[in-house]
C-alpha positions in Angstrom: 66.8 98.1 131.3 64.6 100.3 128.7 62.4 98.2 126.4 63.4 98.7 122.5 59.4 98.8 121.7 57.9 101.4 120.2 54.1 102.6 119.8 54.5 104.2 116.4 55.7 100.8 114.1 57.2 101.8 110.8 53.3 101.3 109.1 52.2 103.4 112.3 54.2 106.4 111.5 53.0 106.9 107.9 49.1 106.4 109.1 49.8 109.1 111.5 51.5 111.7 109.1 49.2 111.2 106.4 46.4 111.7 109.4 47.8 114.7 110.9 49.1 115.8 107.5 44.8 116.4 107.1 44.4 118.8 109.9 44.3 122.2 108.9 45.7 123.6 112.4 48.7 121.2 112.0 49.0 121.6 107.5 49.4 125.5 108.3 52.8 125.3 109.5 53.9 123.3 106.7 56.7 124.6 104.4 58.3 123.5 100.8 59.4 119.5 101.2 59.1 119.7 105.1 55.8 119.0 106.1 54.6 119.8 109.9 53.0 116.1 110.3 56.3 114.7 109.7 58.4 117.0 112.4 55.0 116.2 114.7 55.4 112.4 114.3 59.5 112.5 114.2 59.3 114.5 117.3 56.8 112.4 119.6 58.7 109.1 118.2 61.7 110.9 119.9 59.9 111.8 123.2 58.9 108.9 123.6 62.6 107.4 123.5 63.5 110.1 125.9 60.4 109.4 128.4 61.4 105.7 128.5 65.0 106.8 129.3 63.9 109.0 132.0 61.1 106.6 133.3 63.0 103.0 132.9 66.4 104.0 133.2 67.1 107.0 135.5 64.2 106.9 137.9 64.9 103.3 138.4 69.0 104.7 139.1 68.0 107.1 141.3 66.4 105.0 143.5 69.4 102.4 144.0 70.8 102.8 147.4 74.2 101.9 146.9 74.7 105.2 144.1 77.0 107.8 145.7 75.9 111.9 145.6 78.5 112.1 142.8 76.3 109.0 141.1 73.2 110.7 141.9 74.5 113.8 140.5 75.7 112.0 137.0 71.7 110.3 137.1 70.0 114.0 137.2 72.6 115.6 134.8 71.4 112.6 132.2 68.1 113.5 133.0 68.9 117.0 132.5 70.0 115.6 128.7 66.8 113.8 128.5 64.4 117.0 129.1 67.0 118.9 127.0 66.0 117.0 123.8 62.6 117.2 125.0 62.6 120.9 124.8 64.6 120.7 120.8 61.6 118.5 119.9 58.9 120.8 121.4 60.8 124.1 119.9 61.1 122.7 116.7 57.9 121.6 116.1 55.6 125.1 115.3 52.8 123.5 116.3 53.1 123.3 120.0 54.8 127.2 119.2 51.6 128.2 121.8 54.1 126.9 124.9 56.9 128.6 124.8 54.2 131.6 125.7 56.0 134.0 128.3 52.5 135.3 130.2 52.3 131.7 132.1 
């Protein structure tokens, strides 16, 4: 069963926008009302809901003996999901716009 914590409390998540709101390689991708900090924050808060999934939930799944290839099947397609919203959150956010580099 996935945990509800989080690392980023509520008090967390402003410290760490108004911190990463100060970096210059971060503030340059800022635009009118929709700072870059904010997508940052709002999109690591979100990976790490989908890394718990993947790591508490579906690995665990995968690994239950009594799951049929159709079962196993269902498990990787939700992990499928999982890396899915992990690529939104990585496209979406400018900054990590250096990764979706084609000479790798």
């Amino acid at each position: 069963m996935m945990a509800s914590r989080s690392i980023l409390t509520p008090e967390g998540r402003l410290k760490l926008i108004e911190r990463l709101s100060s970096i210059r390689a971060v503030a340059q991708f800022d635009k009118p009302g929709e700072t870059q900090a904010e997508t940052l924050v709002h999109a690591l808060m979100d990976l790490e809901q989908s890394f718990r999934a993947i790591l508490e939930i579906h690995l665990p799944n995968l690994l239950d003996p009594s799951l049929s290839s159709e079962q196993i099947n269902d498990v990787l397609l939700e992990i499928g999901e999982e890396l899915r919203h992990v690529l939104y959150h990585v496209k979406d956010a400018e900054y990590f716009g250096y990764l979706d580099d084609q000479t790798v």
